[in-house]
Every structure is written in structure tokens, then in C-alpha cells.
C-alpha positions in Angstrom: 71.3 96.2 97.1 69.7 94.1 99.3 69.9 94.2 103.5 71.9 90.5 103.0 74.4 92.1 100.3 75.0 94.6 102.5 75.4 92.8 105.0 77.7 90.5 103.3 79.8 93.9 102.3 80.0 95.1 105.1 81.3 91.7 106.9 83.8 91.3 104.2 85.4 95.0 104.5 85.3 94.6 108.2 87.5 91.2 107.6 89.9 92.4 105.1 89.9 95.7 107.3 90.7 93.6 110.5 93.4 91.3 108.3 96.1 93.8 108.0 95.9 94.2 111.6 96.0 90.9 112.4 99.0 90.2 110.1 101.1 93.2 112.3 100.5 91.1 115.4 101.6 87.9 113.8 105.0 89.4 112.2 106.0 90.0 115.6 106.9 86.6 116.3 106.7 84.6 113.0 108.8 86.0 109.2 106.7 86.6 106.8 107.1 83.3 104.9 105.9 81.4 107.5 102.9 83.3 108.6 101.7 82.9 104.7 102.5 79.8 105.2 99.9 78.5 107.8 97.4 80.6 106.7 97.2 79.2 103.1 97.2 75.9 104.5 94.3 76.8 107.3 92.6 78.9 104.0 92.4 75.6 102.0 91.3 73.7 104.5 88.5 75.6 105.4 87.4 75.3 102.1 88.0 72.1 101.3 85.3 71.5 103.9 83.3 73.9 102.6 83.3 72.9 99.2 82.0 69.6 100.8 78.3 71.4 101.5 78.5 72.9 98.7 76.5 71.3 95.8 77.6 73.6 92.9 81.4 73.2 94.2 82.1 69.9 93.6 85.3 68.9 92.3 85.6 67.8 89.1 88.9 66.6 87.4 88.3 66.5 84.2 86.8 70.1 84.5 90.2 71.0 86.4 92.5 68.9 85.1 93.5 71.2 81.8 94.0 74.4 84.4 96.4 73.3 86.9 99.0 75.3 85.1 97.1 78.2 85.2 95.8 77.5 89.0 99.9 77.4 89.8 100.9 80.8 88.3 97.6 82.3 90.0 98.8 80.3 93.4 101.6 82.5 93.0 100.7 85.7 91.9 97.2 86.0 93.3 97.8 84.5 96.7 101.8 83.6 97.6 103.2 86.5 96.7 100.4 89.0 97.4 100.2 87.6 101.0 104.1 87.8 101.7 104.3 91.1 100.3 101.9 92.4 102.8 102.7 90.7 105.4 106.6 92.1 104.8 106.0 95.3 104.6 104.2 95.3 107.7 107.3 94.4 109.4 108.6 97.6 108.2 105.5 100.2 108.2 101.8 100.2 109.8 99.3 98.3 109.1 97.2 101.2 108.3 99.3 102.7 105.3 99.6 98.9 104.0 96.0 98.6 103.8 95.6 102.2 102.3 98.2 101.3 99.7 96.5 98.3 98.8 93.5 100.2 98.2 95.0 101.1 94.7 94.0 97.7 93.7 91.4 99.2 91.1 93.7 101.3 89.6 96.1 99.0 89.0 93.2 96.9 87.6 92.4 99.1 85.6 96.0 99.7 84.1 96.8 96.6 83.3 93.1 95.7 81.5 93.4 98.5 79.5 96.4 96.8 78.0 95.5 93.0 77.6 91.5 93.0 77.8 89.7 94.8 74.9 86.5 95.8 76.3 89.0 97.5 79.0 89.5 100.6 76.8 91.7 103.3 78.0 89.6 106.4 78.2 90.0 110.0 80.0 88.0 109.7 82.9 90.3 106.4 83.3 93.0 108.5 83.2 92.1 111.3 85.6 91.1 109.1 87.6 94.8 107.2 87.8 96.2 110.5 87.9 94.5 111.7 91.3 95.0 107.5 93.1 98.5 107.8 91.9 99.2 111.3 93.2 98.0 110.0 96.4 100.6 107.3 96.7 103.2 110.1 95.9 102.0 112.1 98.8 102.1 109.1 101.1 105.4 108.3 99.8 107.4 111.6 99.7 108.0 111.9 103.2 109.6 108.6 103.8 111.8 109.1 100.6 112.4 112.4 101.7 113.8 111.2 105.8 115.7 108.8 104.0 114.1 106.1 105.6 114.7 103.4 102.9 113.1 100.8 104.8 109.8 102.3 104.9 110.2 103.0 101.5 110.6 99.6 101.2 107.7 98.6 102.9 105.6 100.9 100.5 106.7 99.4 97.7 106.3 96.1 98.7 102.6 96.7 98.9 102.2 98.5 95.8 104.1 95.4 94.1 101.4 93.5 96.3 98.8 95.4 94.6 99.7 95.3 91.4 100.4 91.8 91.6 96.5 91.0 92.7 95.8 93.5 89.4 97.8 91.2 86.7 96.0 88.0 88.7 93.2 89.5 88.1 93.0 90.0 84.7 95.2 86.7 83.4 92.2 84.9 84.9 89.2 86.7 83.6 91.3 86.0 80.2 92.6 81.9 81.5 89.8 80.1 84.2 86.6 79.2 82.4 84.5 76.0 83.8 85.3 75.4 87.9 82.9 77.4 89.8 84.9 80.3 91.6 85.1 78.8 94.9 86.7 76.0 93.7 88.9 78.1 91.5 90.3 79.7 95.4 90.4 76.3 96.8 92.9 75.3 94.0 94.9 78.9 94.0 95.3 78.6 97.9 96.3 74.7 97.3 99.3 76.4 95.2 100.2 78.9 97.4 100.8 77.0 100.2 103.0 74.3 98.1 104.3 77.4 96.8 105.2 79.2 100.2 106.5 75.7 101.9 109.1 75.1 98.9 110.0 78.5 99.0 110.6 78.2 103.1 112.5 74.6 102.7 114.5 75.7 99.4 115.9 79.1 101.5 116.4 77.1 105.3 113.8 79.3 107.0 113.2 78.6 110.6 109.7 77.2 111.4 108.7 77.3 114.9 105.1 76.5 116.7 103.9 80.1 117.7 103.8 80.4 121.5 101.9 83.8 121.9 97.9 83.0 122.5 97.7 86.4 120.0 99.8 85.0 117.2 97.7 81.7 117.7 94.2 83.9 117.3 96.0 86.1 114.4 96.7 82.5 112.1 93.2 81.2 112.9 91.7 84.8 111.8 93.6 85.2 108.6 93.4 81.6 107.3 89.7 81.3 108.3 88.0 84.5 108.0 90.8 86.3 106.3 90.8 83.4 103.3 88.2 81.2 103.8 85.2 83.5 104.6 86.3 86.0 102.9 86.9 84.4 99.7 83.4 83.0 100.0 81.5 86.5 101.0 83.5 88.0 97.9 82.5 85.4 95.3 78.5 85.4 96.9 78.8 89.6 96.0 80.1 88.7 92.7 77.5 86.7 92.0 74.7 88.5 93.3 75.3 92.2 92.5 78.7 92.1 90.1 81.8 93.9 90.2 81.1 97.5 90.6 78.9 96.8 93.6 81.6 94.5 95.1 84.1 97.1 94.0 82.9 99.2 97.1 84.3 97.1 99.4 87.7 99.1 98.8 86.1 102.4 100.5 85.1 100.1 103.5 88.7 98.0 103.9 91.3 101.1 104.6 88.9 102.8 106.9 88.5 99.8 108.9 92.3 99.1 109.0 93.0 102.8 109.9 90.7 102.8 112.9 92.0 99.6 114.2 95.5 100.5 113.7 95.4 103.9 115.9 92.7 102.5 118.4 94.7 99.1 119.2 98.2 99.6 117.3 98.7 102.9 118.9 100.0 103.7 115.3 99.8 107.2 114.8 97.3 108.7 111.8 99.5 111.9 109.7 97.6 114.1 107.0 99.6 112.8 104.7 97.8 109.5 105.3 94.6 111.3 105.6 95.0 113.4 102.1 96.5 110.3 100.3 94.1 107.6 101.3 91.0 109.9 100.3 93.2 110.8 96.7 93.7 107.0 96.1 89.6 106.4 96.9 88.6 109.7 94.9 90.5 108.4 91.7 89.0 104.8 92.4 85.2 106.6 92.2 86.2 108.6 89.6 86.8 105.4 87.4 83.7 103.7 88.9 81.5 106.9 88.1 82.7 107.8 84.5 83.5 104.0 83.1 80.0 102.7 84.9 82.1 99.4 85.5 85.0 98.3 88.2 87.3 95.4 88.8 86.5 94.2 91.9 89.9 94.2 94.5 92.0 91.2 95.2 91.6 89.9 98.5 94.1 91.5 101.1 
């Protein structure tokens, strides 16, 4: 790859690295809901003005038009649910272990494809290589389940339902979007999740206030910004300049990021078991990489 792709990877696993961080610091004053809330709103904002430099993102009706059904299930299941997944289970464990349970965002991928997409054949390298990821997640598991402490567990299996969720996104568009140029495609699916995430926050009486921490304020303007906006557009760039195996690497950079920050400035405290499952859940994500040759890039976090 080139010094600007790296670049560009780098920046973007440093963002999504720095995101679940920033959502831990948000939770502590705003629900989950809420927080999703403004930051698909600030998300589609920031590129709505983007799109408005951008010459190959203009948008056209007609073109988008026939998809808006499509652009509101992937509102939901790609952004809206996704983001208050994570975000709640971050009320309930560390950032860190979120961010190393999404990394199984390939292997879910994978999974799922293997079903629904027929180029996505199931083969053994495949397999071993869900068989070692998924391990990990028992080891990081076990000792929550084991303590009792059901709402950890909780909190695991709210991002793993997060994952997955990115995972059947993932592939119902690769079969549904053809036409809109990506980053219009995340404008619309952002546009969704925040009509999405407001009915769900009217329909259920959800308290809205006006954060009054100057952190919470920095976390909203980092995750709707850099943690959608940018990020979405450094994704989609990789995509287009080196594919989805390149961009697939990304998920080696995102955990480690999100594990430093979380023990430097989180003071959350780093186990084996975290250590020995992370690098299981990344070993089985290279092990599909190296065998299959190909990768489904991750979701955004």
C-alpha cells in the first residue's frame, strides 16, 4: 500500500480505537439512546456538507428513490442498533472488552455470507478459523458467566449482537445497494438511524437533557464527526483504493488502540483472559484472511 493508505488506515483504527472510549465517557451522563441519538444526527450532518464538495456524491433521487426501503432496514441494522448496542454494554463492561468483542466482526461476516452469498463458500480454513475467534469469546466470557455476574454477561452479549448485527448489514447490502456512490449510501443510513433512534426515544418517554459536562460535549462532537463522519469517509477511500482484505486490517489496529486507551485513561484494568482472547478472536480473523485470500471489511464501531 501506499504511505497515504496507510496513513488513511492507520487514522481510521486510531478513530474507531478512540470511539469506544469516548462512548464510556459519554454513558456516564447521557442513556444510551440518547447518545446514539446526537451522534447520528451530528454524523449526517457532517456529511451532508461533505457530500456538498464532493462531485461524485451528489444526490440523485431517481437513483435513490427505489432504495429507501432498503436504506431504512440498513439505518437500523447497520447504524441504530449497532451504535446502542455498544454504547449499552459499555454501561455495563469496559470499553476495552467491547471493542475486543467487536473485533469478531469478520467472523461473523464471514458466517453469515457463507449462507446467503454464493461466492462466500464455506470452506475449512473458514472454519478453523471461526473455531479459534469463537473460542476466544468463550474465554473472555467464562469468567463473567462463571462469578455470576449477569450484567456483564449482558454487556458481552450485547456487543456480540452488535457485531453480528454489522455482519447481516453487511452482507444484505453487498446483495440490495447498487447505483448511489457509498458515501451517499452512509449519508442516507445515518439519515435513518437518527429518525430511527429519535422515534424509538419519543415512542418509550426517554429523558433528553443538554449534556452539561465539557467531556460529554467533546465525546458527541468526536463520535458524530470523526467517529461517523470521518470515519465513514476514510473507510470507503480504503475500499476504494486497496479493497476489502487490505481494509480488513483495520480490525488488528481498532482493539489495540481501545485497550491502551482504556487502561492508560480508563484506569480499566487489562486480565489474561482479555489478553489470550483478543489475540484468539484476531488469530482466527487472519487465519480466514490468509487461507480464503479475501475479507469482509468490519462495520464501523
Amino acid at each position: 500500500m501506499s504511505v497515504k493508505n496507510w496513513v488513511r488506515l492507520v487514522g481510521l483504527g486510531f478513530i474507531w480505537g478512540t470511539s469506544y472510549s469516548w462512548v464510556k465517557v459519554a454513558v456516564a451522563e447521557l442513556n444510551p439512546a440518547v447518545l446514539v441519538g446526537f451522534r447520528t444526527l451530528l454524523g449526517a450532518l457532517g456529511l451532508f456538507v461533505f457530500l456538498q464538495f464532493d462531485r461524485k456524491g451528489r444526490l440523485n433521487w431517481r437513483e435513490i428513490t427505489p432504495l429507501l426501503g432498503v436504506f431504512v432496514l440498513l439505518g437500523l441494522f447497520n447504524v441504530a442498533l449497532p451504535f446502542f448496542l455498544i454504547s449499552w454494554s459499555e454501561v455495563h463492561i469496559d470499553s476495552s472488552m467491547t471493542a475486543i468483542l467487536m473485533s469478531t466482526g469478520p467472523l461473523f461476516t464471514v458466517l453469515v455470507a457463507s449462507f446467503f452469498l454464493p461466492e462466500e463458500r464455506f470452506s475449512l480454513p473458514r472454519l478453523a478459523g471461526l473455531l479459534v475467534g469463537f473460542g476466544g469469546v468463550i474465554i473472555l466470557i467464562l469468567p463473567a458467566a462463571k462469578h455470576g455476574a449477569t450484567s456483564s454477561v449482558l454487556g458481552y452479549i450485547a456487543a456480540l449482537l452488535a457485531s453480528l448485527s454489522y455482519a447481516v448489514a453487511g452482507v444484505y447490502a453487498r446483495k440490495k445497494t447498487r447505483g448511489p456512490s457509498p458515501v451517499v449510501q452512509a449519508f442516507l443510513q445515518l439519515c435513518m438511524a437518527a429518525a430511527w433512534l429519535w422515534a424509538f426515544i419519543a415512542l418509550t418517554k426517554q429523558p433528553v437533557h443538554i449534556p452539561s459536562a465539557p467531556l460529554t460535549w467533546a465525546a458527541i462532537i468526536w463520535l458524530g464527526l470523526l467517529g461517523s463522519t470521518l470515519a465513514y469517509i476514510l473507510f470507503f477511500a480504503l475500499l476504494h483504493s486497496v479493497g476489502a482484505t487490505r481494509t480488513s486490517l483495520v480490525s488488528y489496529i481498532t482493539p489495540l488502540v481501545s485497550v491502551t486507551l482504556g487502561v492508560v485513561f480508563l484506569t480499566e484494568r487489562l486480565q489474561w483472559q482479555s489478553v489470550l482472547g483478543g489475540l484468539l478472536i484476531i488469530s482466527g480473523i487472519a487465519v480466514i484472511n490468509y487461507k480464503n485470500g479475501t475479507s469482509s471489511s468490519p462495520g464501523p464501531a
